[in-house]
N, C-alpha and C positions, 0 to 999 in steps of 0.2 A: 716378456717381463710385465708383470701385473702394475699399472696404475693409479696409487693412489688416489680418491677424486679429489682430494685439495691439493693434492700435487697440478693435477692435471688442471685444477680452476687458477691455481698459480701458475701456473704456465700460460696460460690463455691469458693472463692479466698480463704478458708480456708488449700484448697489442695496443695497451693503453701507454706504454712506454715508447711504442714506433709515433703512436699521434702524439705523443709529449714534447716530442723532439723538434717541431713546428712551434715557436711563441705566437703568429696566430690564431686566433679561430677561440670559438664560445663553447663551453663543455655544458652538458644539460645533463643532472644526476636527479633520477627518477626513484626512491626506495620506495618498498609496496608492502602489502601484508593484507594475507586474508585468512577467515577461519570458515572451515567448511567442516558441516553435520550431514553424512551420508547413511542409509541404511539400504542393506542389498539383501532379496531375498536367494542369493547363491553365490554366493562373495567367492564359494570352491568350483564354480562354474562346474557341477555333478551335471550328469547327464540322465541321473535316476533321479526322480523326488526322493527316495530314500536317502540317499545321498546326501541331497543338498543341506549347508549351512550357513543361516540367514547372518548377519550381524552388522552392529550400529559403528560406524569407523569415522574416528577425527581427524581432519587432516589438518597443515598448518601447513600454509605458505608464506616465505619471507623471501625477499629477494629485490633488486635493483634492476633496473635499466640505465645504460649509458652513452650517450650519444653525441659526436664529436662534430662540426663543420667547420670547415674555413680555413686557412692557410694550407699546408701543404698535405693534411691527413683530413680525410673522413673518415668516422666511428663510429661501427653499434655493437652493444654489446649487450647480451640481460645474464643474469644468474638469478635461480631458484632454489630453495632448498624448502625441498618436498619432506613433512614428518606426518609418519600414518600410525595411529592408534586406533588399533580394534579391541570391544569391551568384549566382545567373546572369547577370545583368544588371543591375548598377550604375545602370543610366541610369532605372531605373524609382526609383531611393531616391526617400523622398517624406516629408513630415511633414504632422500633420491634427492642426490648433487645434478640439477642440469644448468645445462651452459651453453651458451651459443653466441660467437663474438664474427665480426668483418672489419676487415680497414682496407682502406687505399692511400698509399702514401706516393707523393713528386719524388723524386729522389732528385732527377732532372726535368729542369719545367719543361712539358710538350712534348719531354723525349722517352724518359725512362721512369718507370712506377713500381711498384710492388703491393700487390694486393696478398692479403695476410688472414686465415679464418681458421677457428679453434670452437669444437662444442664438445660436450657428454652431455648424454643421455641414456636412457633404457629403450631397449625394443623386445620387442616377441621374438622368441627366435624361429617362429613358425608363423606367419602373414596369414595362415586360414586360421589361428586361433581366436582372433577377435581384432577390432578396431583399435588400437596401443591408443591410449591416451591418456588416462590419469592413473591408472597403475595400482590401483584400488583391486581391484580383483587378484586373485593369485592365478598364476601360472609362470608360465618357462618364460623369465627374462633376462637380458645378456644388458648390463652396463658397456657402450662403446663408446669409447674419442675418437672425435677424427681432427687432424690437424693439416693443414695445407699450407703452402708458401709460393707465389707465383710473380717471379718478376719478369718485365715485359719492358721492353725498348720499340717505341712509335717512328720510324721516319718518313718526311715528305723527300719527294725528289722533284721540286717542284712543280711543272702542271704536268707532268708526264706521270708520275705513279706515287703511293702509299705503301709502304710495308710495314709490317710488326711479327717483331721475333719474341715468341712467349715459351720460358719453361715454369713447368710447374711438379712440384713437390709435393706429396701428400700421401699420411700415415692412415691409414682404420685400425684400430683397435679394440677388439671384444677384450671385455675385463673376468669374464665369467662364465659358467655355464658349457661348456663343454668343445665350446665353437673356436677355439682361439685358434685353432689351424685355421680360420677362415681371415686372420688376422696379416694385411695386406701394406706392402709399400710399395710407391709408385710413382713413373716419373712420365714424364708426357714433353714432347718437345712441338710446336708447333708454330709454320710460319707462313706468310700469306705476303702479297704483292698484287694490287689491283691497280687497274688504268687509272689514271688522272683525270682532269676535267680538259686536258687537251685531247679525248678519243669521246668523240659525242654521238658522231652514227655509231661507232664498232669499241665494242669496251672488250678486256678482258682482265683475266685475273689467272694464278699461280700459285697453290697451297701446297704444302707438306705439310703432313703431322706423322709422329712417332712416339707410340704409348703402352711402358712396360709395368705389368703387373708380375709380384713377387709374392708369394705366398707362403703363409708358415710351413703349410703342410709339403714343400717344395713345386708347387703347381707352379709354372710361370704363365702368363701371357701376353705376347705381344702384336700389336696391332700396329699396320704401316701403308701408308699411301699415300701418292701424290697425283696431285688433278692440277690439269689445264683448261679454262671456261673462257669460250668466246660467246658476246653478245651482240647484237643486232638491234638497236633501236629504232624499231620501225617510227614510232610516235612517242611524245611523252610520255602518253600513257601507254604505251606495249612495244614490250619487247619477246624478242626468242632466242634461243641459247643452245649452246650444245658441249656441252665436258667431257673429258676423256681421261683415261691415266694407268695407274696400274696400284696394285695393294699385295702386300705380303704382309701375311700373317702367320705367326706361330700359337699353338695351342693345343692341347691333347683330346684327337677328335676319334671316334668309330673309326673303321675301319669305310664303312658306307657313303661319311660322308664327303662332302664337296672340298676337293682340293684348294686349298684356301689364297692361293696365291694365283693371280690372274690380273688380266687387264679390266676396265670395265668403263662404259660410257652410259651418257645422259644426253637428253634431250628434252627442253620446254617453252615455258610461256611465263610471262608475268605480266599483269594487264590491271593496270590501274585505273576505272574509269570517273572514280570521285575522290573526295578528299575521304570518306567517309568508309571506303569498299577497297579491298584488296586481293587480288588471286593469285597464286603462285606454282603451276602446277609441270610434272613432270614423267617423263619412262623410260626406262634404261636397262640395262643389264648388268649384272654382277655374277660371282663365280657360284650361287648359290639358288639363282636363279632371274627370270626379270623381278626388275625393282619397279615400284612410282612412291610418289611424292606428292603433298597436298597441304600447301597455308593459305585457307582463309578466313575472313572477318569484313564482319561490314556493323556499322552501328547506325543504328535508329536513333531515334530520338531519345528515347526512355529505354534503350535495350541493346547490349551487343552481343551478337554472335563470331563464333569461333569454330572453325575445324581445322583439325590435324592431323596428319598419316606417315608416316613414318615407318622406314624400315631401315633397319642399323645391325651391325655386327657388337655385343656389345658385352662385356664381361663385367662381374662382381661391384668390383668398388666404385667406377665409373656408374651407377646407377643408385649407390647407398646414400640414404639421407640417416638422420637421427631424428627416431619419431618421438620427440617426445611434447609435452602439450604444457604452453604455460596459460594457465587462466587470467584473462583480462581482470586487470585489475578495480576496474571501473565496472563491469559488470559481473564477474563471476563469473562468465560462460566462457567456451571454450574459444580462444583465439580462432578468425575465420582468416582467409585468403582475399586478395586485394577484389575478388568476385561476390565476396559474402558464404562462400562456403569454408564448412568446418574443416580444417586442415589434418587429413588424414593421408597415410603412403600405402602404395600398393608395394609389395618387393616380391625379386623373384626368392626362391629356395636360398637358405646361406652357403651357397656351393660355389666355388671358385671354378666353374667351367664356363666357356665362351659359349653365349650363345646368340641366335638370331634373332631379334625383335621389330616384331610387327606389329607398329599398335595407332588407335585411333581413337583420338580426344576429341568430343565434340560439347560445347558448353554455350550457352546463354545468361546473359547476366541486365538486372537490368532495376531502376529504382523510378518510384512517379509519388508524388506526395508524400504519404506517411507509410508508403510497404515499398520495399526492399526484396527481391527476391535471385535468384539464380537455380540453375539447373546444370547437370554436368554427367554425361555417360563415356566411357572409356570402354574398349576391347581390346586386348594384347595377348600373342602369339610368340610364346618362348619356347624357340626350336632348339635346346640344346644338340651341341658338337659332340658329345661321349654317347653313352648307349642308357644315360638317366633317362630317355623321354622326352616327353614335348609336355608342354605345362601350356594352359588357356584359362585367363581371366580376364572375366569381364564385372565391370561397375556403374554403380550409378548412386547420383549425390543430390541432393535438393533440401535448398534451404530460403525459409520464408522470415521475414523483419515484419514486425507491425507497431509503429509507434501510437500504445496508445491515448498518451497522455503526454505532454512538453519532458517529463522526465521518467517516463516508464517504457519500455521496448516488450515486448511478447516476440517468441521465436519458437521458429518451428523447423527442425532439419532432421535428413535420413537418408541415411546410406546403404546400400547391397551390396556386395560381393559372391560371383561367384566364380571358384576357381575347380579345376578339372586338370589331376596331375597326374600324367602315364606310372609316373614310377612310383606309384603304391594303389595305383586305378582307385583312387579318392575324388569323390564329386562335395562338396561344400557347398553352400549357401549362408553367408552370415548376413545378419538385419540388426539394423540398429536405430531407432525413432526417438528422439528428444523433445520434449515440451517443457519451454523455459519460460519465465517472466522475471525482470529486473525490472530497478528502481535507483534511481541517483536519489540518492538523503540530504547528501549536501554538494559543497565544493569537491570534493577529496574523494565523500564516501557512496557505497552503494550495496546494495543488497539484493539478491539474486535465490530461485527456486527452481530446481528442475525437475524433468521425471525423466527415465529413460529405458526403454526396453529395448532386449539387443537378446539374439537369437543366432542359434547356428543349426542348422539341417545339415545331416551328412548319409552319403552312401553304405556306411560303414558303425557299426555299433559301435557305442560309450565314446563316439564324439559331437551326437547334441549336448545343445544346455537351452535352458533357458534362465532370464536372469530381469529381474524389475531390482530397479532402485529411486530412489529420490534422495535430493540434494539442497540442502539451503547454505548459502555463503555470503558472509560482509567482508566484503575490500576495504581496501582503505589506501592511497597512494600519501608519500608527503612532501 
């Protein structure tokens, strides 16, 4: 069933009624507004200069932020409404509802909670067609919700152990575009039991989870395991571990591939040798092949570092976010991540099959005076279970601050991707380089100029483009 988007923003306003239900706590209502003048010399992103068609497009942001602390609910929530006018052609005008809200509510203090989150937005319905972010450009976009509901009960059993019993609910919903078989509901059961502060040489722990995906197109899949973890506290700082357990899973695989129900174990290390440095590392086996594992971070003075590795069994909706982008109100540019970079998703294909993921985040982030910077590279390995293929993408992000005035900023960021998909033997490269400068005018207001070139190389005819634009926009919060 199709979704209205003020239905769905009135639904998601349901969250502001869960923290209503608390008399305390302080509410902070943010409303905003900005007008942005863009001109793009390929707004149809052609991949011939004949082709291409240039045009000057108005857009008009309005929207709030809401944000809740204190008594028994925390709340955040924004809404957008994105209106795009183009003077070449009329026929492209268009408006885009997005939304994105979270709560957490005591239900019982210490014991039982429910955490509660609601958004729309737009995405690409295809991750090699370009960067999703302001939606200015045409091409294949799916309007999706997704709605979630997750309550969760904490208990202590005094110094002997901890557990928490979490289920969780959550709808996706494509509103358009072709994809709505891809349209999933979902329930996830998961529960955990760890030693207490009475087991100080020899700790362990006890998880189950259980996680069913349903699907329009009648795809199911479910995913199921339970692990046993014993530790060894050699010192405070290092310990070693060993896990074990079993998993069943269901899912519609090849005929080739790896029988998905099996036992499987771990083995590692954690070694903390400052407050500042962290390792986490591990090797084991699963029914698909050996596994390892890898968290770390260590911070410098003016910079941290991060790595990541990871390899998971992992289906559709358990990996979908909602890409869509709200422009800082205060400067114009695009919302960055708590590292300073531009917030962008990788996804896999919209296909409801299980697949294997192997991927490895590495980022630096880091600020000294008046520059700001960060760096961030990614590779991932999606082995699908059916006979789709294997899919490999890899990325990389970099983004520069340079304050250079008490209220002016200069920025500088750019992104790659490049992905490589068996089942249509498609090689991509997309590029995307931004040069901005804002200005704070006053209390409230600001004003903002960008340039951005963004590019696509492919294996494959009439899927380059290329594409320059620039942008000027005044915010205004109140």
């Amino acid at each position: 069933m199709r979704i209205k988007p003020f239905g769905t923003l009135l639904g998601s306003l349901a969250l502001v009624h869960v923290g209503a239900a608390a008399q305390a706590g302080s509410w902070d209502l943010t409303p905003r507004v900005s007008v942005s003048q863009t001109y793009t010399d390929n707004v149809n992103l052609a991949p011939r200069s004949e082709d291409k068609e240039s045009d000057s497009v108005s857009q008009l942001n309005t929207g709030f932020s809401l944000q809740r602390s204190g008594g028994r609910t925390d709340l955040s929530l924004g809404y957008n409404l994105q209106s795009l006018a183009y003077w070449e052609d009329d026929g492209r005008n268009t408006v885009y509802h997005q939304f994105a809200g979270t709560s957490t509510t005591t239900l019982i203090r210490e014991t039982l909670f429910l955490d509660a989150s609601a958004s729309y937005g737009q995405q690409l319905r295809d991750s090699r067609d370009g960067f999703a972010g302001d939606n200015i450009s045409t091409g294949a976009r799916s309007d999706v919700a997704r709605y979630s509901l997750s309550p969760y009960w904490r208990q202590g059993f005094g110094s002997f152990a901890t557990g928490e019993l979490r289920y969780t609910w959550d709808k996706v919903d494509y509103q358009s575009g072709g994809i709505t078989s891809n349209n999933s509901e979902n329930q996830r059961i998961q529960a955990t039991l760890d030693s207490g502060p009475r087991f100080t040489t020899v700790g362990w722990a006890l998880s189950y989870s259980w996680d069913k995906s349903a699907y329009d197109d009648g795809t199911d899949v479910t995913l199921e395991s339970l692990e046993a973890l014993v530790r060894l506290n050699i010192s405070p700082q290092f310990s070693v571990y060993a896990a074990g357990g079993d998993e069943r899973n269901r899912y519609n695989r090849a005929a080739e591939a790896a029988d998905p129900d099996d036992t499987f174990w771990r083995a590692g290390f954690t070694w903390l040798p400052g407050p500042r440095t962290s390792l986490d590392a591990f090797y084991g086996e699963r029914f698909f092949d050996d596994t390892y594992g890898l968290t770390f971070s260590h911070r410098f003075r003016h910079a941290t570092w991060q790595v990541n590795y990871s390899e998971s069994l992992a289906s559709l909706n358990r990996v979908e976010f909602v890409p869509f982008l709200i422009v800082d109100g205060q400067t114009g540019l695009p919302v960055v991540d708590d590292d300073g970079f531009p917030i962008f998703f990788l996804f896999p294909e919209l296909v409801p099959d299980a697949y294997i993921s192997k991927r490895l985040n590495i980022s630096v982030s880091g600020q000294r005076s008046k520059l700001s910077w960060g760096l961030a590279a990614a590779r991932e390995e999606r082995l699908y279970q059916t006979d789709r293929g294997d899919q490999e993408i890899n990325s990389f992000s970099a983004n520069l601050g340079w304050r250079v005035a008490p209220r002016t900023q200069a920025t500088l960021s750019s992104q790659w991707q490049r992905s490589d998909y068996d089942l249509d033997n498609r090689k991509d490269d997309l590029w995307n380089v931004g040069l901005g400068l804002s200005r704070t005018l006053g209390a409230n207001t600001s004003a903002a100029i960008e340039y951005r070139y963004q590019e696509r190389d492919s294996n494959q005819d009439d899927f380059d483009y290329q594409e320059n634009r620039i942008t000027a926009t005044l915010s205004r919060t109140f």
